[in-house]
N, C-alpha and C positions, 0 to 999 in steps of 0.2 A: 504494500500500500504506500501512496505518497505523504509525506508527512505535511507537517502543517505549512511549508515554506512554498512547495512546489503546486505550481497551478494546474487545477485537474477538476475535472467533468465531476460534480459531488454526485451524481446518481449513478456512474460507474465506480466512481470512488472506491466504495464497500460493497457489493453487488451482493444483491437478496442472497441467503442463502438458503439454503434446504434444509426446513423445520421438518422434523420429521414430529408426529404426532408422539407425544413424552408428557410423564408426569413424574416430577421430582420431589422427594418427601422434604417437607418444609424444611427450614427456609430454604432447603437447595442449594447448591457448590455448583462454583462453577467449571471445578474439575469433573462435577457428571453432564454439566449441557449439552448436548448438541444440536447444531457445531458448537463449539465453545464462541466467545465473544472477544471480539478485538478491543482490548484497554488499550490499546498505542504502544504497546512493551519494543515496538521495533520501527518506531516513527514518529514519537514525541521527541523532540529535541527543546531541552532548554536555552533559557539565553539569561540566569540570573534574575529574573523578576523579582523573585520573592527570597533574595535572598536575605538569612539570618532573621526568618519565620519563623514563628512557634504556631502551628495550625491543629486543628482539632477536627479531624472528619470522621464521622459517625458512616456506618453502613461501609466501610473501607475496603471490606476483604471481597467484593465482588459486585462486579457491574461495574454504576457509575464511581461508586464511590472507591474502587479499586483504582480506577482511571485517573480518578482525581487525586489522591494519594500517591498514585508515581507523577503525576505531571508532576503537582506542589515540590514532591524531592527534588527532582532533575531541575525546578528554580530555583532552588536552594533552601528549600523546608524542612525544619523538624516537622516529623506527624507524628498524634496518638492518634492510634486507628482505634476505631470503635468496632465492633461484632458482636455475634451470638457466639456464645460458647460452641457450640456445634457447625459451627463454621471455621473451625482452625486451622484445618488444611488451606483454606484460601489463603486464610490471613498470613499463615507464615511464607507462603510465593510472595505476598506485598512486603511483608519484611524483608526478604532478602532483595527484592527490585528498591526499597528505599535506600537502604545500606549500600547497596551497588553505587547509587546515585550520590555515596559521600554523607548522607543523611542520618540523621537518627530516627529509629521508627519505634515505637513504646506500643504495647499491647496491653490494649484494655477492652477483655471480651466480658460481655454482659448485657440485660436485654435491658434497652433503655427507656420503654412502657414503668421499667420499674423506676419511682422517683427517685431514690437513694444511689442507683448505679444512674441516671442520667445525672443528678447531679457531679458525681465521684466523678466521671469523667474530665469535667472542669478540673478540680481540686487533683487530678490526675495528671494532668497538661501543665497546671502549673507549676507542681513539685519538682516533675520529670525533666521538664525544660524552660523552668527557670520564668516563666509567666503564657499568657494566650496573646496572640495575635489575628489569626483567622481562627472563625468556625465554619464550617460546612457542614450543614445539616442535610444528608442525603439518605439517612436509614429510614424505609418507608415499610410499611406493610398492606398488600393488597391480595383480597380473594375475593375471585367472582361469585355471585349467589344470583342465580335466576329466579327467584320469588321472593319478594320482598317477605314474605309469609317464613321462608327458612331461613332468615337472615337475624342471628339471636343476638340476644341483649349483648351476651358474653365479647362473642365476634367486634359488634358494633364498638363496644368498648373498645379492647384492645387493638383496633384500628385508632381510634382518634389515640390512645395512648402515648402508640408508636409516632405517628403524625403530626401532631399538634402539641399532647400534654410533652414531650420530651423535647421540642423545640422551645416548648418558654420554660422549661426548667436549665436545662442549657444557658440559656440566654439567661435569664435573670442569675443565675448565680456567676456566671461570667464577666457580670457587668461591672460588678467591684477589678475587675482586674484587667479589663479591656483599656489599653493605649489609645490616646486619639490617632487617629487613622488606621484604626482595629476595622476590621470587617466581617459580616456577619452574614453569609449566603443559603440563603433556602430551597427547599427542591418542589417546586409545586408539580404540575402536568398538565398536558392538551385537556385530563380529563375535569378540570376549573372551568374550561369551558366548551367542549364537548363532553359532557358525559353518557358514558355507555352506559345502557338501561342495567347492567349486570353488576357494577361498580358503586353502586349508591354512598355506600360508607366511604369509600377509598376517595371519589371526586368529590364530595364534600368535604374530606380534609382539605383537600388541594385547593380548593376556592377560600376554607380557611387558613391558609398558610398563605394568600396571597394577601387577605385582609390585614391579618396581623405582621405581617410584613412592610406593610405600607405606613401602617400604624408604629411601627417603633421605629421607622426608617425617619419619621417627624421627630417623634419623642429624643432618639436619638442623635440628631443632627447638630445640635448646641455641645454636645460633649466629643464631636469629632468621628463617632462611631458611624461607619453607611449600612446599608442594613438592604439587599437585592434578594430578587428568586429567578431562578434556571427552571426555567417550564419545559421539560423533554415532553417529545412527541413519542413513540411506538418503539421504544428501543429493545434491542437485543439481550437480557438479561435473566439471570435463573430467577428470580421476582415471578418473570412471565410464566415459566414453568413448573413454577413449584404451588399453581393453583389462582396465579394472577391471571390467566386467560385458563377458557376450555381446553382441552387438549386439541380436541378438533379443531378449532380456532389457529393453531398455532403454523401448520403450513402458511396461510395466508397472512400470517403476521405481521403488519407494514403495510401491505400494500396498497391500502385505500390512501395514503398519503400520495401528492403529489410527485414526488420522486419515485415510486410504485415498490419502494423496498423499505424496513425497518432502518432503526439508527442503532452504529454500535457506540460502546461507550467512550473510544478512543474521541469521537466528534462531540461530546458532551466536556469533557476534561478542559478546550482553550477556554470557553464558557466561565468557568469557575476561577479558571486562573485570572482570567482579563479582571472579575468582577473583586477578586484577594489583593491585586497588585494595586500601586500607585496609580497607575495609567486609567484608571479609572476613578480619579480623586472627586470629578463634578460626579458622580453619578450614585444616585441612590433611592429607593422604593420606586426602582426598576425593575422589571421584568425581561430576561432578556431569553424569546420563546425559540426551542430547536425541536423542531418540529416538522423537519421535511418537507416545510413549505405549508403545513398546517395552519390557516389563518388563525392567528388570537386578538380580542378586542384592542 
């Protein structure tokens, strides 16, 4: 694949691949995917952005948030990665891709629905490396349910948990130790504003994470801190197969977007970096939508 410097067609870019119909026991690795998913491991090149970062990305060990954990390295970031315990095969490939990259990577696996571990996470960050700089909030949880009728209380919770309640626990306990021009990036989705009838709990967070995104990016702005969200479209992740889409669903994955193919997470990662680094000092309670051409309001 080309990397980010070289100019090329973005719908041959990454070309649809062959889902084959799969279902992976939650949360899913993305050493069972297939195909697996391209995080840029052989096409990100940094250039020092973000160097001598203290950044804090949750959901780290796969997908976007693996993606965005090596970019951040290769600009010069310390990461604590965030994970489920049962994801530690992923998470130790991203340790050794950040270390590669000169970086320090800290392991802090835990489910962050729980208050105590999404808070530790902060108080984790800042022991380990000395204070926070970036957060990256990309740990999501999504499962389809077609009848709003089997769709339980239980569920409903620990969706907004994951979604919402662990992005303001995060954050507010953060806030004592965020630097002015500290940055704070959220993960919302196309589905804020397309939502699939199948999704109800999962695009409701997302339309909440855009709200309250907008809302501490004001609150925020007197103390230096910017405060954005990366709204992905259809991307290639064990999310999707580990009961975020039907299985049947999954051949066709992507392709009602524009481009006619899914997005991998290597095209999500410049996103996060642009929105961590200086180079984006004007800019805040933005939205900035990848989406394969997916219109957002």
């Amino acid at each position: 694949m080309a990397d980010q410097y070289t100019m090329t067609d973005p719908i041959s870019q990454y070309p649809q691949p062959e889902i084959p119909e799969q279902t992976l026991d939650g949360p899913g690795l993305d050493a069972d995917l297939t195909p697996t998913a391209d995080h840029g491991f052989d096409t990100y090149r940094g250039s020092g952005r973000l160097e001598g970062r203290r950044a804090l990305v949750t959901g780290g060990d796969s997908g976007i948030g693996r993606a965005v954990a090596v970019a951040f390295a290769r600009e010069g970031a310390d990461v604590v990665l965030s994970y489920l315990p049962q994801e530690q095969e992923d998470a130790d490939v991203v340790r050794r891709l950040v270390e590669e990259a000169g970086r320090r990577c800290v392991l802090a696996p835990g489910d962050v629905s729980d208050e105590q571990v999404a808070r530790g996470l902060v108080r984790t960050t800042v022991d380990e490396l000395g204070g926070i700089d970036v957060i990256a909030n990309i740990a999501g949880r999504q499962q389809h349910v077609e009848d709003l009728a089997d769709l339980t209380s239980e569920s409903f919770d620990q969706t907004f948990r994951t979604n919402v309640h662990a992005l303001f626990w995060i954050v507010q306990e953060a806030l004592p130790h965020l630097p002015k021009g500290a940055s704070i990036i959220n993960t919302s989705s196309i589905q804020a504003y397309q939502p699939s009838p199948n999704l109800v709990d999962y695009a409701t967070t997302k339309a909440a994470i855009n709200t309250i995104s907008k809302a501490l990016a004001g609150q925020l702005a007197p103390k230096g801190i910017r405060v954005n969200v990366v709204a992905p479209g259809p991307v290639w992740t064990p999310l999707q197969a580990a009961g975020g889409q039907p299985p049947e669903a999954l051949p066709e994955f992507g392709e009602q977007t524009p481009y006619g193919r899914a997005g991998q997470p290597a095209e999500l990662a410049p996103a996060y970096v642009f929105l961590a680094s200086q180079e984006s000092s004007y800019v805040s309670g933005a939205t900035i939508a990848v989406t394969g051409g997916m219109p957002t309001p």
